[in-house]
C-alpha positions in Angstrom: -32.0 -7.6 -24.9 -33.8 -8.9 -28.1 -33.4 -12.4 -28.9 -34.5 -13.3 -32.5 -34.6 -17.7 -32.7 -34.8 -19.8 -35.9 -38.1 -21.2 -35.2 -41.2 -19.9 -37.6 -44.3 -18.1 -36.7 -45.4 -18.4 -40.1 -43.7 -18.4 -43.4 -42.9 -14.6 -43.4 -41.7 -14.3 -39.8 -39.7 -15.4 -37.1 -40.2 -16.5 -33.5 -39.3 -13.5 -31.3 -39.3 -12.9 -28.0 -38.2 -9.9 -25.6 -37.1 -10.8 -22.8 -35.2 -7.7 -20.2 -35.5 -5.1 -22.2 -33.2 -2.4 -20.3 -34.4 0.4 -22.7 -37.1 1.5 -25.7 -34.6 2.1 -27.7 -33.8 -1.6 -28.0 -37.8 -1.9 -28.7 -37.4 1.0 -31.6 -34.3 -0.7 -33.2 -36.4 -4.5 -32.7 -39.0 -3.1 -35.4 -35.9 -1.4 -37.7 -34.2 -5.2 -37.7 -37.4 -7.1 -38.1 -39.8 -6.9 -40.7 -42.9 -8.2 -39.1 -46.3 -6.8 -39.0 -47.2 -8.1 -35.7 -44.3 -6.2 -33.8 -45.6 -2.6 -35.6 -48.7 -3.2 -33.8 -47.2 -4.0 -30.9 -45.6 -1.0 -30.1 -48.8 1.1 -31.7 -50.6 -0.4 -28.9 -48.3 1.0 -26.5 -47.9 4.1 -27.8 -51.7 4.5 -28.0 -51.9 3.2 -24.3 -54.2 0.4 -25.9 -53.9 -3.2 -23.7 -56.1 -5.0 -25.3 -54.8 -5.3 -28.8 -51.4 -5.6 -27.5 -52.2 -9.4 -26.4 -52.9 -10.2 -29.9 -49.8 -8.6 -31.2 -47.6 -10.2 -28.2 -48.9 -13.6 -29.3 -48.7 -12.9 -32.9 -45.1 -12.0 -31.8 -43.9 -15.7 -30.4 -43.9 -14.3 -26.6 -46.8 -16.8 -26.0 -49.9 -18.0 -24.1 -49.1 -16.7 -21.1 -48.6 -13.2 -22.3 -51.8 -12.0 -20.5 -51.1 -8.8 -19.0 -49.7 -5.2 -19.6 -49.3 -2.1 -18.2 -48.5 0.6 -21.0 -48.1 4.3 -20.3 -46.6 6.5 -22.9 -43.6 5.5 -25.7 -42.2 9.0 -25.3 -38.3 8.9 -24.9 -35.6 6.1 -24.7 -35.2 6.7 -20.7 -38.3 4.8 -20.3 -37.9 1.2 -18.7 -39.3 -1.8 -20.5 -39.1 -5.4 -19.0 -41.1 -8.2 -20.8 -41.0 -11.7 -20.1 -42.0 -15.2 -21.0 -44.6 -16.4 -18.6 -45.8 -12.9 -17.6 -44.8 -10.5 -20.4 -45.2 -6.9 -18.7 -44.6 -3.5 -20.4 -44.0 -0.6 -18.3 -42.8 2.4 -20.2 -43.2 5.1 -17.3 -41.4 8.3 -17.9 -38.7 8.9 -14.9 -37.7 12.4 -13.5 -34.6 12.7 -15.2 -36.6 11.6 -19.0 -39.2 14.1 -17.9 -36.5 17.3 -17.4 -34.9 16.3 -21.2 -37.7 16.6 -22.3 -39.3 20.0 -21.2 -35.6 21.3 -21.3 -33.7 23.2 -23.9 -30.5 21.0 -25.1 -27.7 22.2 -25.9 -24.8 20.4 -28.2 -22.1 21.5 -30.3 -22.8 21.5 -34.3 -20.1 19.4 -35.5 -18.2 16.6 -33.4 -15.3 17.9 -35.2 -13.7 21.1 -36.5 -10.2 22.0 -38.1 -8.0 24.5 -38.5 -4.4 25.6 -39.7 -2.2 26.9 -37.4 -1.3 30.0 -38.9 -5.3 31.1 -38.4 -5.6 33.5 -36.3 -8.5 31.5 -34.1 -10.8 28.8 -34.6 -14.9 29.0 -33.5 -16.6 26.4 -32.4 -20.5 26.7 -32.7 -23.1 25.6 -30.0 -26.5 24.6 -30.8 -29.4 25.1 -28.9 -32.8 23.0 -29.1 -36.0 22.4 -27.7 -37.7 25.4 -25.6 -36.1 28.7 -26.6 -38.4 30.8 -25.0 -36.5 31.1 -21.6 -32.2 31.8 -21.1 -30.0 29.3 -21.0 -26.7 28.9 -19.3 -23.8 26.2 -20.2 -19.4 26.0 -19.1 -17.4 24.7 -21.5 -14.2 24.3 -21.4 -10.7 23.4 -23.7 -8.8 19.9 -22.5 -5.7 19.2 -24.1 -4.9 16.1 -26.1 -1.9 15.7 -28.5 -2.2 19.5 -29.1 -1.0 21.8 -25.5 -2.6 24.9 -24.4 -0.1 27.5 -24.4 2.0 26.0 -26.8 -0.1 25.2 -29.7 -3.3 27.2 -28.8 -4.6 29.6 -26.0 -6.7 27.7 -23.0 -9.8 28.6 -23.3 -12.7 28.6 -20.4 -16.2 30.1 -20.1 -20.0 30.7 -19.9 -22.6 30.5 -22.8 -25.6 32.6 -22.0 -28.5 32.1 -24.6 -30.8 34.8 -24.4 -35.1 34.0 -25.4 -35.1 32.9 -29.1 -31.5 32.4 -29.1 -29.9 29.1 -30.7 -26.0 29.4 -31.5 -23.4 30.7 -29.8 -19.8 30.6 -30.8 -16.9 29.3 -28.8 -13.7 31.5 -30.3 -9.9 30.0 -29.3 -7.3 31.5 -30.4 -4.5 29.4 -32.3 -0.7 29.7 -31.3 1.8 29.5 -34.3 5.2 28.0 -34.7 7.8 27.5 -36.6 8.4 23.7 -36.4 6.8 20.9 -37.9 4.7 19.2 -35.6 1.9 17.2 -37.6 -1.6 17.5 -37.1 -2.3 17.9 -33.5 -5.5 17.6 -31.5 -7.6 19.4 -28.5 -10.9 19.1 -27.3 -13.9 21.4 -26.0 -15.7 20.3 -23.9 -19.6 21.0 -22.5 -19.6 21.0 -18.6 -22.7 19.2 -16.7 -21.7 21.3 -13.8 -23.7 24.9 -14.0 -26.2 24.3 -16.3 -29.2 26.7 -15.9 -32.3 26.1 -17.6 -30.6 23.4 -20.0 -29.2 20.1 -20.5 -26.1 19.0 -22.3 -27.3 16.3 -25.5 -25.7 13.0 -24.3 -24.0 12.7 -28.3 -22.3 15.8 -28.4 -21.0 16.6 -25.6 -17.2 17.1 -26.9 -15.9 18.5 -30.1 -12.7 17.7 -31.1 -10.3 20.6 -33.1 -8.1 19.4 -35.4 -4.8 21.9 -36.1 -3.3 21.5 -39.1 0.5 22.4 -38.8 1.8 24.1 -42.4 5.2 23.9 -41.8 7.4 21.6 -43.7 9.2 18.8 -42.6 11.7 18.6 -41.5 12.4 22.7 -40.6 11.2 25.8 -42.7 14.8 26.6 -43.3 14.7 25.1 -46.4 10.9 25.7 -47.0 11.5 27.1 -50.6 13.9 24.1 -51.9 11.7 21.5 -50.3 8.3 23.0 -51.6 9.5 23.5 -55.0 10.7 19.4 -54.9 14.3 20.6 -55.0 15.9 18.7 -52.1 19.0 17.3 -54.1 19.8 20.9 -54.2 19.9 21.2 -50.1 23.2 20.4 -48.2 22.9 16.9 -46.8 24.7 17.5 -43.6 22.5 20.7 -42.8 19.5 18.8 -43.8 20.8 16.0 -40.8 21.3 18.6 -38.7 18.0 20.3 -39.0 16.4 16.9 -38.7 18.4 15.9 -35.5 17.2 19.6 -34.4 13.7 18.4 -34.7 14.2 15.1 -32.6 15.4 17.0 -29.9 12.5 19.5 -29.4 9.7 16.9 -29.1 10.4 15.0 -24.9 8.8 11.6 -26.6 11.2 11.8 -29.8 14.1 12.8 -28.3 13.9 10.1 -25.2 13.3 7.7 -28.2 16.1 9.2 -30.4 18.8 8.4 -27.0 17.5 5.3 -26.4 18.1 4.4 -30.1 21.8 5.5 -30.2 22.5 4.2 -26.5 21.1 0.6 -27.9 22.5 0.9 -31.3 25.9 1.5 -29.2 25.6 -1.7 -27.4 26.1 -4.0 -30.5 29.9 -2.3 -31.0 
């Protein structure tokens, strides 16, 4: 938690003062918001495992006289813990277990955080990135989840095991698309990288999900009149078929046609 107060240090800086710090990433992001001299050489002193300089910069800082004592390890990763305080302003940035495995491990993440597609496709791939130490095989589940798009209506579930071999950094994730003939919008689905089975590797904590956007290229509302309503003829198009067709369509969809009932049945109730 970084607290920046109105109070001067001098007339190019501010009083700041760190005070619980949960994470060094809130230390990196301190010394992108502020433009002080002092906190640079704070954090070069810990990343230098040099104490003594960083009383200077503490003070120079605003976290006081009673700054006296620190305890700095390594500014490696932003899994370290930081706490600094007031009267006693500590700074322990010891690597844990899980900070130490990222960081010797290959990660693995998916290229984009989104894809897209049109329906008639025939599939849609999906690329996997691997990064960090390639030297050894990797193993990695993924798996499809549906959203506003349904497996086995608008594409084929898919399921499965990445293997990278040595030297080895994308892999490709291929789902087959399911086409229709009714206009449904743009629809959504997800794939997903599993923690469970990982060998040799861990999933990147930004991208663990891409989402795959199909694009539907059917016209609204049915392709029955495809050719009148792509060519901007639709005066030329029956208007009771055109109803009909459109009533067709509220029907298919469960949410539109429980929606469409419920509009008659109310609109009935003011007869």
């Amino acid at each position: 938690r970084l607290d920046s107060r109105g109070s001067s240090v001098d007339e190019e800086g501010e009083l700041i003062q760190l005070s619980a710090c949960d994470s060094a990433k809130f230390v990196q992001q301190f010394l992108l918001d502020c433009d002080g001299k002092a906190c640079t050489e704070l954090l070069q002193a810990v990343a230098v495992q040099r104490p003594e300089p960083m009383q200077k910069a503490a003070l120079a800082a605003g976290l006081g006289e009673s700054a006296h004592r620190y305890r700095a390890k390594s500014l490696q990763n932003a899994d370290t813990v930081v706490a600094v305080s007031d009267s006693e302003a500590t700074v322990d940035l010891g690597v844990t277990p899980q900070s130490e495995k990222r960081l010797s491990s290959p990660i693995v993440q998916f290229t984009s955080g989104k894809y897209f597609c049109v329906e008639n496709e025939d599939a849609v791939e999906v690329e996997v990135l691997r990064l960090n130490c390639n030297s050894q095989p990797s193993e990695v589940t993924y798996r499809t989840v549906d959203r506003s798009a349904i497996a086995g209506k608008n594409y084929v579930e898919a399921s499965g095991r990445l293997v990278f071999t040595p030297g080895e950094v994308i892999k490709k994730i291929r789902i087959k698309l399911i086409d229709d003939a009714a206009w449904c919008g743009v629809l959504e689905f997800h794939v997903v990288l599993e923690e469970q089975g990982l060998v040799n590797a861990v999933v990147s904590e930004h991208s663990t999900i891409a989402r795959v956007q199909r694009i539907d290229d059917d016209v609204f509302p049915t392709n029955k009149f495809k050719e009148q309503i792509l060519a901007r003829q639709v005066h030329e198009i029956n208007a009771i078929s055109l109803f009909i067709e459109y009533f067709r369509l509220c029907l298919q969809d469960p949410v539109i046609c429980r929606g469409t009932i419920k509009m008659i049945a109310v609109g009935q109730l003011k007869n």
